[in-house]
BATORZA-281404 format. One record per residue (C-alpha): x, y, z. Coordinates in nm, 3 decimals. Layout:
SITE      xx      yy      zz
SITE       X       Y       Z
...
END
This chain:
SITE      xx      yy      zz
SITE   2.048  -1.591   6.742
SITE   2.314  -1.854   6.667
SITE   2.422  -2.057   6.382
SITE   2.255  -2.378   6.537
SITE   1.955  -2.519   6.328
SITE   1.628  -2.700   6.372
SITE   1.374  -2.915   6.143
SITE   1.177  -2.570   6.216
SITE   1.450  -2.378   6.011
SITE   1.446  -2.543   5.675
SITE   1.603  -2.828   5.446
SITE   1.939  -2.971   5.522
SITE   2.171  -3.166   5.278
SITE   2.381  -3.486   5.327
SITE   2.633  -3.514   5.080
SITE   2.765  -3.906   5.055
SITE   2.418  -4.004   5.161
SITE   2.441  -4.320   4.989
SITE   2.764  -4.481   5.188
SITE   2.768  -4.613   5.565
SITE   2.785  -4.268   5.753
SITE   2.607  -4.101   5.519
SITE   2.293  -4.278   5.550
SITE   2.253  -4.288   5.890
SITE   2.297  -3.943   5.865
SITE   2.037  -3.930   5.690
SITE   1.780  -4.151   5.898
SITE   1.844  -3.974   6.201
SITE   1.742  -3.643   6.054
SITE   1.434  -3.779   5.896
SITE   1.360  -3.899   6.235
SITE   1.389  -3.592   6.400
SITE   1.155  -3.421   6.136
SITE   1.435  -3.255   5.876
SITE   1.375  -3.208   5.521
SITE   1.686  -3.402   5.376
SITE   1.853  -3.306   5.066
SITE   2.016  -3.613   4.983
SITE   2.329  -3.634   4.771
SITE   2.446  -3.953   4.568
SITE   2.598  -4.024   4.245
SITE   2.305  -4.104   4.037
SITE   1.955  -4.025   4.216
SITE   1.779  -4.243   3.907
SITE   2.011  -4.591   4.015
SITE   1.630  -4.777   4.239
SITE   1.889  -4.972   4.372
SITE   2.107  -4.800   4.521
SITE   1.871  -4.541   4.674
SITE   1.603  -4.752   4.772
SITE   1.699  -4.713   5.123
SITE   1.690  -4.366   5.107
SITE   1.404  -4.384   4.926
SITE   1.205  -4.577   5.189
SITE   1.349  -4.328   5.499
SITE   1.012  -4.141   5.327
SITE   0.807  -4.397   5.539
SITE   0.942  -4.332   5.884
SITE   0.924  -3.965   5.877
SITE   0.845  -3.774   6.038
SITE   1.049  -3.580   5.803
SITE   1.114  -3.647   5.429
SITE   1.429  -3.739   5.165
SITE   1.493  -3.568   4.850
SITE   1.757  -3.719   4.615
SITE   1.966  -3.489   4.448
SITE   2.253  -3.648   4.183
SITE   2.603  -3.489   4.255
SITE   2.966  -3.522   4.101
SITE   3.129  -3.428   4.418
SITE   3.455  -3.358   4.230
SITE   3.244  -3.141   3.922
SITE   3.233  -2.767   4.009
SITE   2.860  -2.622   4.098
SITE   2.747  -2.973   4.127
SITE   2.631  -2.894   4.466
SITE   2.465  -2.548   4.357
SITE   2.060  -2.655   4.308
SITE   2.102  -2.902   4.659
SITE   2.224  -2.607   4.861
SITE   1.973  -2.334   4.778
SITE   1.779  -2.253   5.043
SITE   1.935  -2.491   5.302
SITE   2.031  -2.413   5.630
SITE   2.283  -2.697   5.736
SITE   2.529  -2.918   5.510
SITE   2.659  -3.253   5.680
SITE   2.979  -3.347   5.446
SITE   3.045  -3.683   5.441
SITE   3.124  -3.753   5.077
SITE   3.471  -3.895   5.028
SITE   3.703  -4.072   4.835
SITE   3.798  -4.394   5.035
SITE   4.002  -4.527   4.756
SITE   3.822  -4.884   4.806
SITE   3.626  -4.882   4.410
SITE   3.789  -4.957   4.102
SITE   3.983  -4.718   3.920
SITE   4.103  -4.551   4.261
SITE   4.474  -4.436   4.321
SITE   4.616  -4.287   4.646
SITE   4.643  -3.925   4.420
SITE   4.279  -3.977   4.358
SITE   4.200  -4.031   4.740
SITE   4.406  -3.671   4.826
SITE   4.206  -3.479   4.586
SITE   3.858  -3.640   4.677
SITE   3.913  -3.509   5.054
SITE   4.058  -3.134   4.984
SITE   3.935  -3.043   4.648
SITE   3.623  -3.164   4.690
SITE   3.582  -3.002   5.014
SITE   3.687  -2.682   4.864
SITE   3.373  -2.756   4.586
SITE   3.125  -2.813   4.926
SITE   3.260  -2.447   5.041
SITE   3.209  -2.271   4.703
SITE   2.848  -2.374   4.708
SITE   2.791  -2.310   5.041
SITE   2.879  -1.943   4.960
SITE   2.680  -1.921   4.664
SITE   2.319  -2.038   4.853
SITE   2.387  -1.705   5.103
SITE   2.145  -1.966   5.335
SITE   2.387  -2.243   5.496
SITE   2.451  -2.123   5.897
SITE   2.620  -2.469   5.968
SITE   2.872  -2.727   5.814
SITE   2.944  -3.087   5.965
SITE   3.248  -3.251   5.835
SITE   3.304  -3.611   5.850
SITE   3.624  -3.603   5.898
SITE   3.850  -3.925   6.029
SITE   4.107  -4.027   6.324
SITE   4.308  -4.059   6.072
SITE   4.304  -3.647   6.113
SITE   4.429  -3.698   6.510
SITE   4.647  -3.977   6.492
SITE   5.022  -3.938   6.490
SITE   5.305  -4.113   6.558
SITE   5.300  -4.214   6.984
SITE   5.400  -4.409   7.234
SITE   5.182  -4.717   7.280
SITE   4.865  -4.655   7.519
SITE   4.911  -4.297   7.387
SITE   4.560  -4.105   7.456
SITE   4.464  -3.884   7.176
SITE   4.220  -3.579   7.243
SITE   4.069  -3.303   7.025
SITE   4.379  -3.149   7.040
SITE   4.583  -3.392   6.854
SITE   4.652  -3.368   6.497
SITE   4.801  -3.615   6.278
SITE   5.066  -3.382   6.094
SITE   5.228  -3.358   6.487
SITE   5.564  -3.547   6.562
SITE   5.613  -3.585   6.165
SITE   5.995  -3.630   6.282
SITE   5.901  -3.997   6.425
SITE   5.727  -4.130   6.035
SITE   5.942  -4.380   5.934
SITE   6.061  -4.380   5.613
SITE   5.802  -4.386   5.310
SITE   5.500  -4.270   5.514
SITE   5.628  -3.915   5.534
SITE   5.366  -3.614   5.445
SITE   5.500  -3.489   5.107
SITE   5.357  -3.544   4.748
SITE   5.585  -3.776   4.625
SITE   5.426  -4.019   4.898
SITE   5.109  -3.897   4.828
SITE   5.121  -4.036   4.506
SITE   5.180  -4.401   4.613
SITE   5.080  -4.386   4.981
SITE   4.691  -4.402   5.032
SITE   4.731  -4.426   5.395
SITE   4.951  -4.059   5.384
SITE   4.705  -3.958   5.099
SITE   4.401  -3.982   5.345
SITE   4.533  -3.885   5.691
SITE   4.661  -3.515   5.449
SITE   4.354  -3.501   5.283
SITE   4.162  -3.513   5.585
SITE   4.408  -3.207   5.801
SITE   4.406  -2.999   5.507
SITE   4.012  -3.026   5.451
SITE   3.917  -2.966   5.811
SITE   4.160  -2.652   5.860
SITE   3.979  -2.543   5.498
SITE   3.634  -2.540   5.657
SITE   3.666  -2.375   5.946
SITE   3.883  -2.110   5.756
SITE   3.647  -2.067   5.522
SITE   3.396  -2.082   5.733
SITE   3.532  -1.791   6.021
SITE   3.611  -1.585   5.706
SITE   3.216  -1.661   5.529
SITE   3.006  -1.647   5.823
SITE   2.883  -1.963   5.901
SITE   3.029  -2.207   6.178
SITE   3.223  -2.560   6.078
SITE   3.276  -2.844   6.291
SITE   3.469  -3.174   6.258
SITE   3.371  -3.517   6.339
SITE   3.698  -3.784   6.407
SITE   3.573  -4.123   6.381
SITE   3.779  -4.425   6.445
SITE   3.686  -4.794   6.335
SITE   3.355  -4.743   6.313
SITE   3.071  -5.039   6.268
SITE   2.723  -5.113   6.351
SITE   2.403  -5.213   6.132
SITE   2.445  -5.196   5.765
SITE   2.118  -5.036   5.622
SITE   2.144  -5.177   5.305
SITE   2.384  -5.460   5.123
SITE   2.562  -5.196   4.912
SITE   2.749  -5.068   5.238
SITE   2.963  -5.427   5.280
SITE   3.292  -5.254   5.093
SITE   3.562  -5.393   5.073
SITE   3.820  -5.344   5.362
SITE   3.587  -5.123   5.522
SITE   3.525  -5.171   5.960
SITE   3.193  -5.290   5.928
SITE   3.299  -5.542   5.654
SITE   3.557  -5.706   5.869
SITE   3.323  -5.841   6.111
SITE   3.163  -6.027   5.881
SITE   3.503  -6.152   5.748
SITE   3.573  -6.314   6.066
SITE   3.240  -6.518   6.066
SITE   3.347  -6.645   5.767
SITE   3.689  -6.761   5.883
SITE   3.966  -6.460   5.745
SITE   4.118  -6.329   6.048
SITE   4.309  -6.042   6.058
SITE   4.700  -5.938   6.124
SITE   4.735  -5.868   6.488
SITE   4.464  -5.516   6.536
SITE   4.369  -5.281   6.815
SITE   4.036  -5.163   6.771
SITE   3.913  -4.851   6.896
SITE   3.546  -4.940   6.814
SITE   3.227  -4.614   6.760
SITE   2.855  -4.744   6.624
SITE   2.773  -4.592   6.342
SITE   2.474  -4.438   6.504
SITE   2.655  -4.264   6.715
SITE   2.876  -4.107   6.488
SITE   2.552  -3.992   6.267
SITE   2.365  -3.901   6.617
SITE   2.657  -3.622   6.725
SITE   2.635  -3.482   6.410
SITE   2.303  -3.380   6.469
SITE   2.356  -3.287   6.819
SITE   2.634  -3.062   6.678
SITE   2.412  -2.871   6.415
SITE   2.161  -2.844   6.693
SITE   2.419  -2.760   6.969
SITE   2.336  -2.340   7.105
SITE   2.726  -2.354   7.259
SITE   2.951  -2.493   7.024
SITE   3.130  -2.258   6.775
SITE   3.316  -2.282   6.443
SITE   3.629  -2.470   6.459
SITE   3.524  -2.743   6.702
SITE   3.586  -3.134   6.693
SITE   3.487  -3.403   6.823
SITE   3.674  -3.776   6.853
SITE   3.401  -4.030   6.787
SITE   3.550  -4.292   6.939
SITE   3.510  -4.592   7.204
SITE   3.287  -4.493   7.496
SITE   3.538  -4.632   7.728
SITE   3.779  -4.915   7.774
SITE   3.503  -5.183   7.657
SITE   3.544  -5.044   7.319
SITE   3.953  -5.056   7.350
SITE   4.032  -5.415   7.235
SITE   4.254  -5.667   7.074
SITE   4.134  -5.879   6.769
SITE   4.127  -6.184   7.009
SITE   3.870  -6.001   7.244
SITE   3.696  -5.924   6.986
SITE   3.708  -6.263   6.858
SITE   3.543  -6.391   7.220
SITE   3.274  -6.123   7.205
SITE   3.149  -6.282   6.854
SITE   3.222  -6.599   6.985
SITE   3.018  -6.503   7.298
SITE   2.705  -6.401   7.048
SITE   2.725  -6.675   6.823
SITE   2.781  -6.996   6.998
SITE   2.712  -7.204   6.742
SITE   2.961  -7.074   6.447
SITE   3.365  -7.043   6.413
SITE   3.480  -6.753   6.412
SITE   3.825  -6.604   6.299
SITE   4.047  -6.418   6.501
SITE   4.438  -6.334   6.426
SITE   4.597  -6.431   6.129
SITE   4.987  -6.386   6.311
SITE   5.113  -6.424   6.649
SITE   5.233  -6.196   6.800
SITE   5.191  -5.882   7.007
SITE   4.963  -5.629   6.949
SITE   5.035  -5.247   6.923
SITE   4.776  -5.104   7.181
SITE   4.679  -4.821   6.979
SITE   4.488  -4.560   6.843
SITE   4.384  -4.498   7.198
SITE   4.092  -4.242   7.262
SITE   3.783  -4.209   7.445
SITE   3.435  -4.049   7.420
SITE   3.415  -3.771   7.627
SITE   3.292  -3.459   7.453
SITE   3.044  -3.573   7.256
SITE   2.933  -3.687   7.590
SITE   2.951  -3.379   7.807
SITE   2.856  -3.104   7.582
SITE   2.592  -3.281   7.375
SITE   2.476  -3.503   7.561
SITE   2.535  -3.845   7.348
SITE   2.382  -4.201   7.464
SITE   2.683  -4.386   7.280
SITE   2.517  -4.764   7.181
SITE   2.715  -5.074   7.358
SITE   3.061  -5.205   7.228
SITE   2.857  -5.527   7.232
SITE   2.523  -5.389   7.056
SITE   2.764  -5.243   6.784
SITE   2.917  -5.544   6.734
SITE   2.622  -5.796   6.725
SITE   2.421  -5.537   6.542
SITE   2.633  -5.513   6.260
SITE   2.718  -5.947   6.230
SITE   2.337  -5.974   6.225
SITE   2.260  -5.700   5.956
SITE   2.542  -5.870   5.745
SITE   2.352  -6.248   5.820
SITE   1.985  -6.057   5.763
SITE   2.152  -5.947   5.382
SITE   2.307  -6.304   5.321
SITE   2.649  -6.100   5.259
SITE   2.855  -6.367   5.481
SITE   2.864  -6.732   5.473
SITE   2.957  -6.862   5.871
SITE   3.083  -7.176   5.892
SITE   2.930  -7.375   6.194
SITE   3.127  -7.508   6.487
SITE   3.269  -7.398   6.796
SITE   3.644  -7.412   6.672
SITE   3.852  -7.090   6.638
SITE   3.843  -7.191   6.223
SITE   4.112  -6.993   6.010
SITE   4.161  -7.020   5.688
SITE   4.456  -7.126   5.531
SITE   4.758  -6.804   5.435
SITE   4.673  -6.750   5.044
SITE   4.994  -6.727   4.781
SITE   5.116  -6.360   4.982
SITE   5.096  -6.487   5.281
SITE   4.781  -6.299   5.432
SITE   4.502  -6.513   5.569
SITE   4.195  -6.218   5.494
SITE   3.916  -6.199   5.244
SITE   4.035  -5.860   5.111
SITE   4.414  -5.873   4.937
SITE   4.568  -5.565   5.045
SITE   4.818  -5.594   4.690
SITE   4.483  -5.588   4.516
SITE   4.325  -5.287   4.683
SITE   4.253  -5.002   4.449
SITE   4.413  -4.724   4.560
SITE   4.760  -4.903   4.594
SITE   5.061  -4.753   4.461
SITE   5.037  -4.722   4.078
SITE   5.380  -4.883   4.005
SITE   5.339  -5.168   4.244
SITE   5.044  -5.228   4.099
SITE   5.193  -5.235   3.733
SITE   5.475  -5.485   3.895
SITE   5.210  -5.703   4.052
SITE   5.042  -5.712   3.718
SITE   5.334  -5.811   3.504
SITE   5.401  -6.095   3.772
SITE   5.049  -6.223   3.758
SITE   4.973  -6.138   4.103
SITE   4.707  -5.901   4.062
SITE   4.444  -5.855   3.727
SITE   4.446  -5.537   3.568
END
């Protein structure tokens, strides 16, 4: 027999289960009967869980909360005992106060390397799915470059331009080169560790991933499915090409991939646009909202401009070897607006106008200050405090 599981087998646990991924991971192994081991920061926070919590209502399988320092050694021990799959999608996104682009590195590898200790102490796991990122595949290209499974984002480091290259000293002040290394180095880790501890690994690659929020707590700051919502409430965005997955999707292959009899350690899979619907500009996506909301304004760029057509990808594997029913650019899109309307987390602005609002004092018409995000570089931020730019 294989390493591939079943709800038959025994408990499984989720790690992140509280964030966007993580609890859709969640619901779509309750609803195929699993016994979920669910990890989040504190299991005794009602609020926060109570989504989890009510997954216990669908069934047909069950949640268990388990509370889990994902950077304290063992923390994982008691949740992994006895399991027979571990989906990984805890991470440091470097989007809550108090993060730096050092603390984003060490939340992807070291982590990761905690995950793999207590896999090998349980003696039970037979399968690990990573939530990895594009930000593992992409590297520097050619516009309308297609990336495949194949592509890593430590290739062609000759073309980084200056400041973005993959060395420590960036590390420390880059949070975009902090989570693109974090994310190599803790996929290679896995499926090392895994070949060498015999149990199979697998990476999932999503890209700008969106779809129905399950509860409020998952509109974060500068995250995909937060930016939707910032365009129904007039920020636009600097000129973007999406390459749009639904966030069911994403948690739907990861199931597919513990259940898969075929696969084997070391595989990945790009969880990205189905096809070219999902490959478009900020100003087609701008239509498509317009399109499903006729009666509001809604934001599109915040510069002219061309824009950069890329990360370009498309679903394919996920599709062929597991046999994935990808949701609708469109359903992703209007299912995520209207979960963000249903939680009263956006306030639209009615009108059939292409509204913007007006460039704040750094120039940047968008709801989320990028000089003000958390995981910035620590002695910009110290200069942007001592100007008055930014609160400490």
């Amino acid at each position: 027999m294989g390493t591939s599981i079943t709800a038959k087998d025994g408990p499984v646990v989720v790690t992140g289960s509280g964030g966007f991924i993580g609890s859709h991971i969640v619901l779509n192994l309750v609803k195929r009967g699993y016994q979920v081991r669910a990890c989040v920061r504190d299991a005794s926070n009602i609020a926060n869980n109570a989504h989890l919590q009510s997954m216990n209502q669908i069934g047909p399988g069950s949640v268990e909360l388990h509370s889990c320092d994902m950077m304290l050694p063992g923390a994982y021990d008691e949740a992994f005992r006895g399991a027979v799959g571990v989906f990984h999608a805890a991470a440091e996104m470097g989007n809550l106060d108090g993060s730096t682009p050092m603390k984003v590195y060490e939340g992807g590898v070291e982590a990761t390397a905690l995950v793999i200790d207590s896999i090998k102490k349980s003696g039970s796991v037979r399968r690990l799915v990573y939530t990895s990122s594009f930000a593992a595949v992409g590297h520097p290209c050619e516009e309308g470059y297609q990336y495949t499974e194949d592509s890593w984002a430590d290739m062609n480091q000759e073309a980084r331009r200056e400041g973005s290259e993959w060395t420590m000293e960036v590390v420390a002040r880059n949070r975009e080169v902090a989570y693109a290394m974090t994310k190599v180095e803790s996929e290679r880790l896995v499926y090392s560790e895994a070949e060498a501890n015999g149990f199979d690994a697998f990476g999932v690659c999503p890209c700008h991933v969106i779809g129905p929020l399950l509860t409020a707590g998952h509109q974060r700051p500068w995250a995909w499915q937060t930016r939707i919502g910032d365009m129904l409430e007039g920020f636009g965005h600097r000129r973007m090409f999406w390459n749009i997955v639904d966030v069911r999707d994403v948690a739907e292959a990861q199931v597919l991939i513990a259940e898969n009899t075929e696969n084997s350690n070391g595989q990945r899979y790009n969880l990205v646009a189905t096809d070219e619907s999902g490959l478009i500009n900020q100003e087609m996506l701008q239509t498509i909202l317009q399109d499903l909301y006729p009666g509001l304004a809604i934001a599109g760029n915040s510069k002219e401009g061309a824009t950069f057509r890329s990360p370009v990808a498309v679903l394919e594997k996920c599709v062929t070897q597991l046999g994935l029913k990808p949701h609708s650019v469109v359903d992703a899109i209007r299912d995520n607006a209207d979960s963000l309307l249903q939680w009263g987390l956006v306030n639209p602005r009615l009108g059939r106008d292409n509204w913007q609002r007006e460039e704040n004092e750094l120039g940047l018409s968008s709801k989320w200050n990028p000089h003000i995000y958390p995981a910035i570089d620590p002695e910009l931020r110290k200069k942007l405090e001592s100007e008055g730019r930014v609160q400490g």
